[in-house]
N, C-alpha and C positions, 0 to 999 in steps of 0.2 A: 504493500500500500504506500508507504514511504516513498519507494521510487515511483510508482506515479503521480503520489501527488510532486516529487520534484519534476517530471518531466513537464505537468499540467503548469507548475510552474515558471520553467523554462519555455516555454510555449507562450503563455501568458506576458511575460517578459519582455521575449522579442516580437509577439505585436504590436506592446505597448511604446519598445524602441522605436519599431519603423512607423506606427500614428504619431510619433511626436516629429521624429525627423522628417515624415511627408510634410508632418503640420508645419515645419518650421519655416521647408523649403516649399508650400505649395504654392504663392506667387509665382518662381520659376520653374515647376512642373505644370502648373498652368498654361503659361508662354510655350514651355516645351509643350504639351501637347496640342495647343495652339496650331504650335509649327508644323507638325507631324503631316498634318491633312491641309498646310496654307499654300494659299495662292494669290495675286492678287485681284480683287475684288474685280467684277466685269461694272462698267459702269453703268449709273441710273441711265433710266429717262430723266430730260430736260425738266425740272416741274412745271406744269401748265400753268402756274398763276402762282404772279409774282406780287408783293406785295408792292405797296406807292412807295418810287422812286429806285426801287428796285432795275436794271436793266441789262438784260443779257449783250454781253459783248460780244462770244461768237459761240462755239457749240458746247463749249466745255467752260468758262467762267462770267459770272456777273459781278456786277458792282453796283455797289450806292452809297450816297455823298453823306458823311454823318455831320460835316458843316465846311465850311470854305476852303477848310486844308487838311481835311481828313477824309480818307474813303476806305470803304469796306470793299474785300475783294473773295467772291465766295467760288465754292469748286463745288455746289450743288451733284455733279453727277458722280463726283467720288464718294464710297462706301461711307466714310465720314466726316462727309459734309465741311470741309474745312472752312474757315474763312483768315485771313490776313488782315495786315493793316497799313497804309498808307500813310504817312506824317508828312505834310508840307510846310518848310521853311522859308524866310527868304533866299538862305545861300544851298542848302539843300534841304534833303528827304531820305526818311527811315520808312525800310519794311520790315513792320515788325510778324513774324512768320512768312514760313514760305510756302507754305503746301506741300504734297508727296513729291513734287516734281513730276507727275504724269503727262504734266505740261508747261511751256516755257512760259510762268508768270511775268515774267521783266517785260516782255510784249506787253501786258496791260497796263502795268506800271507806264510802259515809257507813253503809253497813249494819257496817261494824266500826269506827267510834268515831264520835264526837260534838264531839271536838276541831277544834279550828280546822288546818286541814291544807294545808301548804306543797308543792305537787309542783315535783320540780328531776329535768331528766334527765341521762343518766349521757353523752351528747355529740349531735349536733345531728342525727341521723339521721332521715329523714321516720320511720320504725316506734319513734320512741325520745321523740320531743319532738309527735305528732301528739292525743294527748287533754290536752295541757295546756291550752286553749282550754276547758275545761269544769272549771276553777279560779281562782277573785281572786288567790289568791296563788303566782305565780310566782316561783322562782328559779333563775337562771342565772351559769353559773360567769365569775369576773372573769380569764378566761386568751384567748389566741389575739386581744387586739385584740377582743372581741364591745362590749367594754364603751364604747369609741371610737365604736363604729358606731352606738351606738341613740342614737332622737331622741327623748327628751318620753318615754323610759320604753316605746319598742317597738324591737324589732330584727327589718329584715328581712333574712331567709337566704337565702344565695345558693344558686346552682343546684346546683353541687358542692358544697356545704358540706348540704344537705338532703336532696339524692340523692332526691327524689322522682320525677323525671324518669322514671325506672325504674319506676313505675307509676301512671305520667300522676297526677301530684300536681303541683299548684301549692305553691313555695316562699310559705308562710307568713310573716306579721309577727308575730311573739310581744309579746307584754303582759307586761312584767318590771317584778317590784314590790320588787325584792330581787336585790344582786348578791353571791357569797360568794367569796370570795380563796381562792387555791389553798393547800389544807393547812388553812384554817382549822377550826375546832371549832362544827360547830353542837348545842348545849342544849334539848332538849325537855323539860327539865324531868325531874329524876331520871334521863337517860340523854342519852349525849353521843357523838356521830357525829361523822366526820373525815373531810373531801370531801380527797382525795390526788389531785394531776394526775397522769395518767396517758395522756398522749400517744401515738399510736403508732397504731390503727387510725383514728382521727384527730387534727387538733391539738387538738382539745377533747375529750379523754377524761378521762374521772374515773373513779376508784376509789370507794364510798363504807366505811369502818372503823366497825364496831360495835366502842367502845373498851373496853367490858367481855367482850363475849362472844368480841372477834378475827374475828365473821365479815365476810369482805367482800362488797361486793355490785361487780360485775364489767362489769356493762354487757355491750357485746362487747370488752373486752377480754381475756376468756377467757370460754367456757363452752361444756357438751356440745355437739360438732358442727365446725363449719369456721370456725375459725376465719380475718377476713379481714384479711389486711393486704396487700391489692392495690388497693383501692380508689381515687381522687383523695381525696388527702388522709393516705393513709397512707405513714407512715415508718417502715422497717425498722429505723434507727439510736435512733429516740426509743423506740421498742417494744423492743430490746431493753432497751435500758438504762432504762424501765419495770419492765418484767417484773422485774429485777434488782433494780428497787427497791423492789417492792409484797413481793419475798419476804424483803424485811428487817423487813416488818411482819407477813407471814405467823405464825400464831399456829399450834402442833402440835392438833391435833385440831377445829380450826375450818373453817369451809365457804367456798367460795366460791360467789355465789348469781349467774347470769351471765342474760343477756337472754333469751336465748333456750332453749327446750328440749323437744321432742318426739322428739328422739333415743328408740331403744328404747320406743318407745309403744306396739307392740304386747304390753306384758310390763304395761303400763299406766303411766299416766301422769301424771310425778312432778315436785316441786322441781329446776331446774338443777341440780345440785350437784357441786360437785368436789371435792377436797381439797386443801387450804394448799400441800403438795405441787409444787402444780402449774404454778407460778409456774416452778420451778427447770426441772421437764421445756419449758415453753414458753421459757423464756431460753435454754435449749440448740436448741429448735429455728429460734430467728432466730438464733442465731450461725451455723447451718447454712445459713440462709437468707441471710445477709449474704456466704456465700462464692461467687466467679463459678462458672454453671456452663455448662458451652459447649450451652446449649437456646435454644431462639425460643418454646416454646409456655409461657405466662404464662396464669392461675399457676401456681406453683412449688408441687404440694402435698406436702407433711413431714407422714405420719404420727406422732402423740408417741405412740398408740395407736388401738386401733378404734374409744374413741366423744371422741377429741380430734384434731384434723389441721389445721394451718396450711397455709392458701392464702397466697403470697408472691410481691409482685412481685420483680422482679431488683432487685438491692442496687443498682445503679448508677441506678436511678431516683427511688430516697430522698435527702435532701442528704445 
Protein backbone atom coordinates (compact mmCIF):
# COMPACT_ATOMS: atom_id res chain seq x y z
CA UNK A 1 0.00 0.00 0.00
CA UNK A 2 2.88 2.23 0.94
CA UNK A 3 4.36 2.07 -2.49
CA UNK A 4 1.36 3.07 -4.11
CA UNK A 5 0.39 5.55 -2.38
CA UNK A 6 4.05 6.83 -3.12
CA UNK A 7 3.68 6.32 -6.80
CA UNK A 8 -0.02 8.07 -6.56
CA UNK A 9 2.15 10.56 -5.12
CA UNK A 10 4.73 10.91 -7.54
CA UNK A 11 2.12 11.10 -10.16
CA UNK A 12 0.23 13.76 -8.26
CA UNK A 13 3.44 15.78 -8.05
CA UNK A 14 4.40 15.86 -11.44
CA UNK A 15 1.01 17.06 -12.70
CA UNK A 16 1.11 19.41 -10.31
CA UNK A 17 5.00 20.49 -11.63
CA UNK A 18 3.80 20.62 -15.33
CA UNK A 19 0.14 22.91 -14.38
CA UNK A 20 2.31 25.30 -12.76
CA UNK A 21 5.16 25.44 -15.36
CA UNK A 22 2.37 25.42 -18.26
CA UNK A 23 0.72 28.18 -15.98
CA UNK A 24 3.76 30.10 -15.70
CA UNK A 25 4.69 29.93 -19.33
CA UNK A 26 1.16 29.81 -20.81
CA UNK A 27 1.34 33.44 -22.53
CA UNK A 28 4.04 31.86 -24.65
CA UNK A 29 2.53 28.55 -25.29
CA UNK A 30 -0.26 30.44 -26.21
CA UNK A 31 1.65 32.59 -29.01
CA UNK A 32 3.36 29.18 -29.60
CA UNK A 33 0.22 27.42 -30.46
CA UNK A 34 -0.89 30.48 -32.12
CA UNK A 35 1.84 29.96 -34.47
CA UNK A 36 1.44 26.32 -35.06
CA UNK A 37 -1.63 26.77 -37.44
CA UNK A 38 -0.62 30.91 -38.41
CA UNK A 39 -0.81 32.48 -41.58
CA UNK A 40 -1.43 35.73 -42.44
CA UNK A 41 -4.91 36.86 -42.28
CA UNK A 42 -6.77 37.03 -46.08
CA UNK A 43 -8.07 40.54 -46.15
CA UNK A 44 -11.72 42.01 -45.37
CA UNK A 45 -14.08 43.56 -47.55
CA UNK A 46 -13.93 47.32 -47.80
CA UNK A 47 -16.65 48.30 -45.09
CA UNK A 48 -19.78 49.69 -46.94
CA UNK A 49 -20.37 52.68 -44.70
CA UNK A 50 -18.06 54.82 -43.49
CA UNK A 51 -18.76 57.15 -40.95
CA UNK A 52 -18.64 61.50 -41.52
CA UNK A 53 -15.45 62.42 -42.64
CA UNK A 54 -14.36 59.22 -42.90
CA UNK A 55 -12.74 58.62 -46.65
CA UNK A 56 -11.26 55.84 -48.55
CA UNK A 57 -8.07 56.68 -50.23
CA UNK A 58 -7.74 53.67 -52.44
CA UNK A 59 -8.53 49.92 -51.86
CA UNK A 60 -6.79 49.09 -48.95
CA UNK A 61 -6.50 52.45 -46.57
CA UNK A 62 -8.74 55.50 -45.33
CA UNK A 63 -8.39 58.48 -43.59
CA UNK A 64 -9.95 61.30 -41.46
CA UNK A 65 -9.00 64.63 -40.34
CA UNK A 66 -9.06 64.67 -36.40
CA UNK A 67 -8.29 68.67 -36.70
CA UNK A 68 -5.83 70.86 -38.87
CA UNK A 69 -2.64 68.87 -38.39
CA UNK A 70 -3.66 65.72 -37.36
CA UNK A 71 -5.14 62.62 -39.33
CA UNK A 72 -6.13 59.29 -38.80
CA UNK A 73 -4.94 56.74 -41.11
CA UNK A 74 -6.91 53.23 -40.88
CA UNK A 75 -6.18 49.78 -42.71
CA UNK A 76 -9.88 48.65 -42.26
CA UNK A 77 -9.27 45.41 -44.54
CA UNK A 78 -6.44 44.17 -42.21
CA UNK A 79 -7.53 41.29 -39.64
CA UNK A 80 -6.84 44.13 -37.05
CA UNK A 81 -8.05 46.88 -38.19
CA UNK A 82 -5.14 49.06 -37.50
CA UNK A 83 -5.16 52.77 -37.41
CA UNK A 84 -2.00 55.34 -37.36
CA UNK A 85 -1.21 58.73 -36.63
CA UNK A 86 -0.40 61.78 -38.50
CA UNK A 87 1.21 64.94 -36.52
CA UNK A 88 1.79 68.02 -38.55
CA UNK A 89 4.22 70.65 -37.62
CA UNK A 90 5.58 73.69 -39.17
CA UNK A 91 9.02 72.31 -39.98
CA UNK A 92 7.88 68.72 -39.81
CA UNK A 93 5.72 65.53 -39.08
CA UNK A 94 5.60 62.39 -36.95
CA UNK A 95 3.82 58.99 -37.71
CA UNK A 96 3.02 57.69 -34.86
CA UNK A 97 2.45 53.71 -35.88
CA UNK A 98 2.82 52.09 -38.84
CA UNK A 99 0.69 49.36 -39.67
CA UNK A 100 1.70 45.43 -40.62
CA UNK A 101 3.32 46.96 -43.76
CA UNK A 102 0.91 44.89 -46.04
CA UNK A 103 1.17 48.07 -47.75
CA UNK A 104 3.31 51.11 -48.50
CA UNK A 105 1.67 53.65 -45.89
CA UNK A 106 4.29 56.64 -46.68
CA UNK A 107 2.19 56.91 -50.06
CA UNK A 108 -0.78 58.34 -47.92
CA UNK A 109 1.23 60.16 -45.68
CA UNK A 110 3.14 61.80 -48.51
CA UNK A 111 -0.55 62.76 -50.06
CA UNK A 112 -1.01 64.80 -46.74
CA UNK A 113 2.19 66.81 -46.27
CA UNK A 114 5.40 67.44 -47.95
CA UNK A 115 7.22 67.66 -44.75
CA UNK A 116 10.02 65.74 -43.91
CA UNK A 117 8.31 62.96 -41.61
CA UNK A 118 9.71 60.85 -38.63
CA UNK A 119 7.56 57.53 -38.01
CA UNK A 120 8.07 56.07 -34.23
CA UNK A 121 5.79 53.25 -33.18
CA UNK A 122 3.65 53.29 -30.01
CA UNK A 123 5.62 49.53 -28.94
CA UNK A 124 7.33 46.62 -30.88
CA UNK A 125 4.31 44.64 -32.07
CA UNK A 126 4.64 43.00 -35.80
CA UNK A 127 0.98 45.16 -36.70
CA UNK A 128 2.58 48.35 -34.89
CA UNK A 129 6.32 48.65 -36.15
CA UNK A 130 5.65 46.58 -39.77
CA UNK A 131 5.43 49.70 -42.55
CA UNK A 132 8.34 51.50 -40.87
CA UNK A 133 10.69 49.95 -43.48
CA UNK A 134 9.09 52.36 -46.05
CA UNK A 135 10.68 55.52 -44.05
CA UNK A 136 14.63 57.01 -43.80
CA UNK A 137 13.68 58.26 -40.66
CA UNK A 138 13.00 56.18 -37.88
CA UNK A 139 12.42 56.58 -34.34
CA UNK A 140 12.56 54.30 -31.50
CA UNK A 141 11.94 54.66 -27.86
CA UNK A 142 15.22 54.75 -25.48
CA UNK A 143 13.30 52.22 -22.71
CA UNK A 144 13.29 48.24 -22.05
CA UNK A 145 17.27 47.99 -22.97
CA UNK A 146 16.31 48.31 -27.03
CA UNK A 147 18.97 50.98 -27.20
CA UNK A 148 21.87 48.37 -25.76
CA UNK A 149 20.92 45.81 -28.32
CA UNK A 150 21.33 47.78 -31.77
CA UNK A 151 24.45 47.42 -33.63
CA UNK A 152 25.64 50.21 -36.33
CA UNK A 153 22.03 51.99 -35.96
CA UNK A 154 19.79 48.52 -36.48
CA UNK A 155 17.84 46.56 -33.98
CA UNK A 156 16.84 43.02 -34.26
CA UNK A 157 13.54 41.98 -32.51
CA UNK A 158 13.08 39.11 -30.83
CA UNK A 159 10.49 36.47 -31.39
CA UNK A 160 8.27 37.57 -28.27
CA UNK A 161 9.03 40.96 -28.21
CA UNK A 162 7.50 41.18 -32.34
CA UNK A 163 4.87 38.53 -31.97
CA UNK A 164 4.96 37.85 -35.56
CA UNK A 165 5.09 34.25 -35.08
CA UNK A 166 1.26 34.54 -34.99
CA UNK A 167 1.07 35.12 -38.42
CA UNK A 168 4.18 33.52 -39.89
CA UNK A 169 6.16 36.90 -39.92
CA UNK A 170 9.76 36.86 -39.78
CA UNK A 171 11.01 39.02 -36.72
CA UNK A 172 12.56 42.16 -38.58
CA UNK A 173 15.97 44.24 -38.14
CA UNK A 174 14.67 47.85 -37.86
CA UNK A 175 16.93 50.89 -39.36
CA UNK A 176 16.81 53.49 -36.34
CA UNK A 177 18.06 56.98 -37.01
CA UNK A 178 16.91 58.52 -33.94
CA UNK A 179 16.47 57.24 -30.24
CA UNK A 180 13.91 59.59 -27.97
CA UNK A 181 14.14 59.20 -23.81
CA UNK A 182 11.00 58.35 -22.10
CA UNK A 183 9.00 61.45 -21.27
CA UNK A 184 10.95 63.52 -23.59
CA UNK A 185 9.21 66.55 -25.66
CA UNK A 186 9.52 66.18 -29.22
CA UNK A 187 9.06 69.89 -31.47
CA UNK A 188 7.71 69.92 -34.89
CA UNK A 189 7.82 73.20 -35.16
CA UNK A 190 4.90 75.21 -33.60
CA UNK A 191 3.51 72.03 -31.99
CA UNK A 192 5.14 69.89 -29.22
CA UNK A 193 4.37 66.12 -28.44
CA UNK A 194 5.29 64.06 -25.38
CA UNK A 195 6.34 60.36 -25.81
CA UNK A 196 5.06 59.03 -21.86
CA UNK A 197 6.32 55.36 -21.00
CA UNK A 198 3.74 53.44 -20.72
CA UNK A 199 4.53 49.86 -19.85
CA UNK A 200 2.15 47.29 -19.31
CA UNK A 201 0.68 45.55 -22.56
CA UNK A 202 4.21 45.45 -23.15
CA UNK A 203 7.71 46.70 -21.75
CA UNK A 204 7.99 49.02 -24.44
CA UNK A 205 4.69 50.82 -24.56
CA UNK A 206 4.32 54.50 -25.15
CA UNK A 207 1.73 56.82 -24.80
CA UNK A 208 2.11 59.62 -27.34
CA UNK A 209 0.57 63.64 -25.51
CA UNK A 210 -0.61 66.27 -27.93
CA UNK A 211 0.55 69.10 -25.40
CA UNK A 212 -1.92 71.75 -26.49
CA UNK A 213 -4.89 69.96 -27.43
CA UNK A 214 -4.41 66.82 -24.29
CA UNK A 215 -5.21 64.20 -26.96
CA UNK A 216 -3.49 61.09 -26.50
CA UNK A 217 -2.71 58.61 -28.95
CA UNK A 218 -2.82 55.20 -27.19
CA UNK A 219 -1.33 52.45 -29.18
CA UNK A 220 -2.84 49.28 -27.54
CA UNK A 221 -2.70 50.57 -24.58
CA UNK A 222 -6.24 51.27 -24.47
CA UNK A 223 -8.60 51.40 -27.34
CA UNK A 224 -12.33 50.39 -28.71
CA UNK A 225 -12.31 46.57 -28.22
CA UNK A 226 -10.17 43.86 -26.07
CA UNK A 227 -8.03 45.15 -24.73
CA UNK A 228 -4.64 42.65 -24.18
CA UNK A 229 -2.77 42.38 -21.40
CA UNK A 230 -2.11 38.43 -21.51
CA UNK A 231 0.22 38.58 -23.97
CA UNK A 232 4.45 37.56 -23.35
CA UNK A 233 5.59 40.47 -22.34
CA UNK A 234 2.77 41.86 -20.59
CA UNK A 235 2.54 43.04 -16.93
CA UNK A 236 -0.46 43.43 -14.87
CA UNK A 237 1.40 45.45 -12.19
CA UNK A 238 3.29 48.03 -14.75
CA UNK A 239 -0.28 48.49 -16.57
CA UNK A 240 -1.99 49.36 -13.78
CA UNK A 241 0.12 51.78 -12.37
CA UNK A 242 0.30 53.13 -16.10
CA UNK A 243 -3.17 53.59 -16.49
CA UNK A 244 -2.81 55.55 -13.02
CA UNK A 245 -0.44 57.59 -14.51
CA UNK A 246 -1.56 58.45 -18.05
CA UNK A 247 -4.93 59.68 -16.02
CA UNK A 248 -2.89 62.38 -14.21
CA UNK A 249 -2.38 63.68 -17.79
CA UNK A 250 -5.69 62.92 -18.86
CA UNK A 251 -7.04 66.25 -20.04
CA UNK A 252 -11.49 66.66 -19.55
CA UNK A 253 -12.90 66.65 -22.87
CA UNK A 254 -9.92 65.23 -24.80
CA UNK A 255 -9.60 61.89 -26.83
CA UNK A 256 -7.94 59.13 -26.68
CA UNK A 257 -6.85 57.80 -30.28
CA UNK A 258 -5.99 53.81 -29.75
CA UNK A 259 -4.44 51.30 -32.51
CA UNK A 260 -6.84 49.70 -33.24
CA UNK A 261 -10.75 50.11 -34.22
CA UNK A 262 -13.49 48.43 -36.34
CA UNK A 263 -15.59 47.96 -33.30
CA UNK A 264 -19.33 48.80 -34.36
CA UNK A 265 -18.52 49.08 -38.11
CA UNK A 266 -21.58 48.20 -39.19
CA UNK A 267 -23.11 51.67 -37.94
CA UNK A 268 -19.96 52.75 -40.07
CA UNK A 269 -16.68 53.21 -39.67
CA UNK A 270 -14.87 55.76 -37.46
CA UNK A 271 -11.76 57.23 -35.43
CA UNK A 272 -10.78 54.81 -32.36
CA UNK A 273 -11.85 57.12 -29.97
CA UNK A 274 -12.52 57.02 -26.32
CA UNK A 275 -12.68 59.56 -23.65
CA UNK A 276 -9.95 60.82 -21.08
CA UNK A 277 -12.24 59.14 -18.82
CA UNK A 278 -11.20 56.08 -19.55
CA UNK A 279 -7.95 55.63 -18.19
CA UNK A 280 -9.65 55.66 -14.49
CA UNK A 281 -12.55 52.89 -15.79
CA UNK A 282 -9.20 50.69 -17.06
CA UNK A 283 -7.07 51.29 -13.72
CA UNK A 284 -10.18 49.90 -11.96
CA UNK A 285 -10.22 47.19 -14.14
CA UNK A 286 -6.53 45.61 -13.56
CA UNK A 287 -6.96 46.32 -9.98
CA UNK A 288 -9.71 43.71 -10.49
CA UNK A 289 -7.44 41.88 -12.47
CA UNK A 290 -4.50 41.97 -10.13
CA UNK A 291 -6.85 40.06 -7.56
CA UNK A 292 -6.47 35.94 -7.30
CA UNK A 293 -9.31 34.31 -8.75
CA UNK A 294 -9.63 30.50 -8.11
CA UNK A 295 -10.01 29.98 -12.55
CA UNK A 296 -7.52 27.92 -14.93
CA UNK A 297 -9.15 29.38 -18.14
CA UNK A 298 -6.74 32.57 -19.18
CA UNK A 299 -7.62 35.18 -20.11
CA UNK A 300 -9.22 36.63 -17.54
CA UNK A 301 -11.99 38.98 -19.48
CA UNK A 302 -13.26 42.21 -17.31
CA UNK A 303 -15.81 43.92 -19.10
CA UNK A 304 -15.26 48.15 -18.35
CA UNK A 305 -18.27 48.09 -20.83
CA UNK A 306 -19.64 46.67 -24.39
CA UNK A 307 -17.21 48.34 -26.60
CA UNK A 308 -14.16 48.36 -23.85
CA UNK A 309 -13.13 44.71 -22.18
CA UNK A 310 -9.70 43.73 -20.62
CA UNK A 311 -8.21 40.32 -21.43
CA UNK A 312 -5.82 39.43 -18.25
CA UNK A 313 -3.53 37.01 -17.49
CA UNK A 314 -3.48 35.99 -13.63
CA UNK A 315 -1.63 38.46 -11.47
CA UNK A 316 0.77 35.92 -10.27
CA UNK A 317 2.20 35.70 -13.67
CA UNK A 318 3.36 39.49 -13.82
CA UNK A 319 6.56 40.27 -11.48
Amino acid sequence: MRAIGKRIAAIAGGLLFFFVIGSIYQPYLKAISMAMSADRPRPYPMPKKLAAGMVKVDDWFVVARIDDRTFAIGEPRYGQCNFAYLMIGRDRALLWDSGPGDRDISRVVAQLTTLPVTAMPSHLHFDHVGGLRYFRDVALPDVAGLRARAKNGKLKLRRFEFLGLIENRKSPVLRVTRWISKDAEIDLGGRKLRVLGAPGHTDNSLVLLDEASGNMFTGDSIYPGYVAAFLPGADLHAFRASAARMAMFAKPGAGLFGGHGCIGVEQGLGIPRLPASDWKHLERALDQALKPQPTILLPRTLPLREDLILEAKAPWMSK
